[in-house]
BAZA-810470 format. One record per residue: residue in one letter; x, y, z of N, C-alpha, C, O in turn. Coordinates in steps of 0.1 Angstrom, whole numbers, plus 5000, padded with zeros to 4 digits. Each point is the difference from the previous one (the first is absolute). Layout:
BEGIN
AXYZXYZXYZXYZ...
//
This chain:
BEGIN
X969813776366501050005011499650105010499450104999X501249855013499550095012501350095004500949994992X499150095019501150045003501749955003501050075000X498749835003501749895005500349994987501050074997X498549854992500350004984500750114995501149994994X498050135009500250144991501650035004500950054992X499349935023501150055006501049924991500950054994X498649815007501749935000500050004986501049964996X498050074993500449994982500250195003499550074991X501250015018499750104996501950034996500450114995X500749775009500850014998500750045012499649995012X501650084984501350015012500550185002500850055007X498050014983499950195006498849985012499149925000X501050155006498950085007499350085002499450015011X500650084978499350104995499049904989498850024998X501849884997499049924990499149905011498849974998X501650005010499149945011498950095010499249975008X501050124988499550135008498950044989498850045002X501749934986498850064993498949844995498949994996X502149935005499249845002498750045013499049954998X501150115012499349995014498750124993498849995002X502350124988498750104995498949944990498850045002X501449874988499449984992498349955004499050014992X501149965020498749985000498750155012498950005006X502150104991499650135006500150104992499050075000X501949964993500550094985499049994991499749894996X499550214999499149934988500650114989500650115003X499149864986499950074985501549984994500849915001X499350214992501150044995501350095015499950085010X501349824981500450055010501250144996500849984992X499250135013501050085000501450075006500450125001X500049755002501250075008500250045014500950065006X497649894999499850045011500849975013500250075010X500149784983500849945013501149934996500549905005X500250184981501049945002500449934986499049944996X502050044996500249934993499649824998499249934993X502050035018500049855004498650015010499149924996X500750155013498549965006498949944990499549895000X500550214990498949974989500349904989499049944994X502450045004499849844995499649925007499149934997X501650055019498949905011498650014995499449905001X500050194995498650005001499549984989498949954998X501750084993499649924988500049854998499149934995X502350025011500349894997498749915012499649884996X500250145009498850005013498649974988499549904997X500250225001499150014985499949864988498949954997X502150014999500549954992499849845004499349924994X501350085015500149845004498449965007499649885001X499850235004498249985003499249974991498849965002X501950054978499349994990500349894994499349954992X502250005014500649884996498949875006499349914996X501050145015499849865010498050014996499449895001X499850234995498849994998500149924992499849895006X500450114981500250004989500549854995499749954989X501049985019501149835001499049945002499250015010X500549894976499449845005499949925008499049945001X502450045011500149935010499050075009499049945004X501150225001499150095006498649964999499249985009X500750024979498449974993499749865004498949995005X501949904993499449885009499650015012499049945004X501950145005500149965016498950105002499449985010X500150124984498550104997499149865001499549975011X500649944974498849944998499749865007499149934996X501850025015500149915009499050045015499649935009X500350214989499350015009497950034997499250055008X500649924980499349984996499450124993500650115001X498249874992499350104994499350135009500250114995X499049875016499550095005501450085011499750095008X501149884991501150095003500550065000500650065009X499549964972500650024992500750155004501250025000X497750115003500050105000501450065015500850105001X498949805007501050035008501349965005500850065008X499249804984501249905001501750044999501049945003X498450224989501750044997500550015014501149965004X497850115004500950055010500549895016500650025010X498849904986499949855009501349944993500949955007X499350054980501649964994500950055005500949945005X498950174995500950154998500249955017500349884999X499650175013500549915011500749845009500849985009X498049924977500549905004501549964994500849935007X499450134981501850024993500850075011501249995002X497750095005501450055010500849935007501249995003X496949925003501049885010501049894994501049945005X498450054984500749884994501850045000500849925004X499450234992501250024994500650035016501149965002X498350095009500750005018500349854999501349975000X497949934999500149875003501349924994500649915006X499750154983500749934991500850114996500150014988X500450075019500950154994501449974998500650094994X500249775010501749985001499849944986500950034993X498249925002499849954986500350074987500649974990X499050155015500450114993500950134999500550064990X499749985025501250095003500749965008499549915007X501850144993500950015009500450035013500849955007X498250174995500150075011499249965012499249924995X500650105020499449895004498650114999500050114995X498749835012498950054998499850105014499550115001X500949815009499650145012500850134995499550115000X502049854997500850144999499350084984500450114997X499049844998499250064986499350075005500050114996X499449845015497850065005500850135004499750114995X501149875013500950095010500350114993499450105002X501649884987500150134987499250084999500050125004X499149794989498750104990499750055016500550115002X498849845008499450095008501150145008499650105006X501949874991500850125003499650084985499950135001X499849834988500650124990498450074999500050124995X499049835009498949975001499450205010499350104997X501549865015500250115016500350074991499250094996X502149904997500750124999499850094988500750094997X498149864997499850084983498350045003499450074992X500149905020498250015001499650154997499050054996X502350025008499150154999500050054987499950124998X500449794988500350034987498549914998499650004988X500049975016498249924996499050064999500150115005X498849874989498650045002499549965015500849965007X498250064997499749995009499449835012499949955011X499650044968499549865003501249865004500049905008X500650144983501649935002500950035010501049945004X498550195001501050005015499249945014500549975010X497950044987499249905012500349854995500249925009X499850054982500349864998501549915003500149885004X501150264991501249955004500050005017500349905007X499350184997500049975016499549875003500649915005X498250074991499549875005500549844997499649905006X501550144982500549894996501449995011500549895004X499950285000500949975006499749965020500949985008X497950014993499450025013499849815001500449945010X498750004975499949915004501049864997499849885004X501350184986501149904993499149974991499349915006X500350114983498849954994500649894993499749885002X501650184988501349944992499749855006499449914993X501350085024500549885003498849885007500349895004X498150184997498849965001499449874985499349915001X501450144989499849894990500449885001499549914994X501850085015500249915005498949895004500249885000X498850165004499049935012497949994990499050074998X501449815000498649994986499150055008499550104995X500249875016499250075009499750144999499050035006X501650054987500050195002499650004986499250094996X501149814996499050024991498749964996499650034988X499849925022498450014998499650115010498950045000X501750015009500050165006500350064990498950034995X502050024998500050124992499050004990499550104996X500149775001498550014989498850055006499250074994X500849895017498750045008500350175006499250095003X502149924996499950195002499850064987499350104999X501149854992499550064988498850014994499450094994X500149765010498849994997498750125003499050024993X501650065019499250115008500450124991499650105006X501049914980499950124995499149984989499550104994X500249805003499249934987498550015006499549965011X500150124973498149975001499349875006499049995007X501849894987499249925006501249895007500549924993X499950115022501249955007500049875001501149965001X497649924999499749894998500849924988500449895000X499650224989500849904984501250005004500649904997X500050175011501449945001500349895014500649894999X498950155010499749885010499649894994500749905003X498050064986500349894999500749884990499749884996X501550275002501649914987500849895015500749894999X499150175010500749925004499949835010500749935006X498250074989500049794997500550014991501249995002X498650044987500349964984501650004999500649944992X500250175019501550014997500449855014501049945001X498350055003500749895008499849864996500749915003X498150084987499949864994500949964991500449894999X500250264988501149984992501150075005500650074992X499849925018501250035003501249984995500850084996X499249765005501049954995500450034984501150044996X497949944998499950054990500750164993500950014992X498350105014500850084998501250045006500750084993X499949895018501349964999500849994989500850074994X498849795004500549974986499950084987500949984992X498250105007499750124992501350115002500750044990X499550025025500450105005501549984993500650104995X500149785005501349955004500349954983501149994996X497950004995500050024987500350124997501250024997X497950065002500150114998500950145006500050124995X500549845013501050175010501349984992500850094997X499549775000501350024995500450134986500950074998X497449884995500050114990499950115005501050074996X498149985012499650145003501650055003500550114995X500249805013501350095002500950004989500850095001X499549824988500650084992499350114992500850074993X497749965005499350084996500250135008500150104993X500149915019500350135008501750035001500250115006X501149814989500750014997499550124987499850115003X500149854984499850104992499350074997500150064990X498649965020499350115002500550115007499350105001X502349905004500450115007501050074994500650095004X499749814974501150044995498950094987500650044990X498049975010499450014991500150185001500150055010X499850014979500350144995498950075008498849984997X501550125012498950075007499550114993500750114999X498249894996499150154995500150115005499450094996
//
């Protein structure tokens, strides 16, 4: 799952949504650093990255994109669920989706100087470019692959997942909309689970 997911399985605190935004900047053990509820966000963040690794349905919409892919496909899923779940988000929540994007990027401003560093250039840029409400648009996501692509040894393997995500589209769709129903009751009790 990419970032819109994390937010909206991160529940109705925002300190657990805040540490949903950390989990993918936070590394190791965590101590208290930021917070009680922050750090279950970031666990629970943790948690549902091993779930959703880890889920058969995941593992198909991996193995749909074929064998020589294999190595990169997570992160080509991990975006295209984002669009899927913008596209299709009244399906699943209540609230509407611009005033969501809107939230997280207010609680987003107002908590950056509690970040690492990497996570406060990145919260800006999500807040600079609406990143949230950019999933909306399939289009940004064969852009965001191809920016990614530029941190990767060889930036070509992920450029070329994407014929392979536009031939089974439909398909994983179908995967996406199988599977989130679980992930979110799975992130429901990942946030009741006994913290270390």
């Amino acid at each position: 799952m990419n970032y819109l997911a994390h937010f909206a399985l991160a529940g109705d605190l925002e300190e657990h949504r805040i540490g949903s935004f950390l989990g993918d900047f936070v590394k190791g053990s965590l101590k208290g650093t930021y917070g009680t509820l922050t750090e279950q966000g970031i666990r629970q963040h943790r948690l549902i990255d091993s779930f959703t690794d880890q889920h058969p349905l995941v593992t198909r919409s991996r193995l749909r994109l074929g064998e020589r892919h294999r190595r990169h496909s997570g992160i080509a899923i991990d975006l295209l669920f984002d669009h899927f779940l913008a596209t299709r988000w009244d399906e699943y929540y209540s609230a509407n989706f611009t005033e969501f994007c809107d939230h997280c990027y207010s609680e987003l401003e107002q908590h950056q100087h509690r970040f690492p560093e990497r996570a406060q250039t990145f919260s800006q840029r999500m807040l600079e470019h609406r990143i949230l409400h950019s999933y909306h648009d399939r289009g940004i996501i064969n852009l965001a692959l191809e920016r990614v692509s530029l941190r990767l040894r060889d930036p070509q393997a992920l450029v070329a997942l994407i014929p392979a995500l536009e031939e089974c589209e439909q398909e994983l769709s179908q995967d996406f909309h199988e599977f989130y129903p679980l992930l979110q009751q799975q992130a429901r009790q990942l946030l009741d689970y006994p913290q270390p």
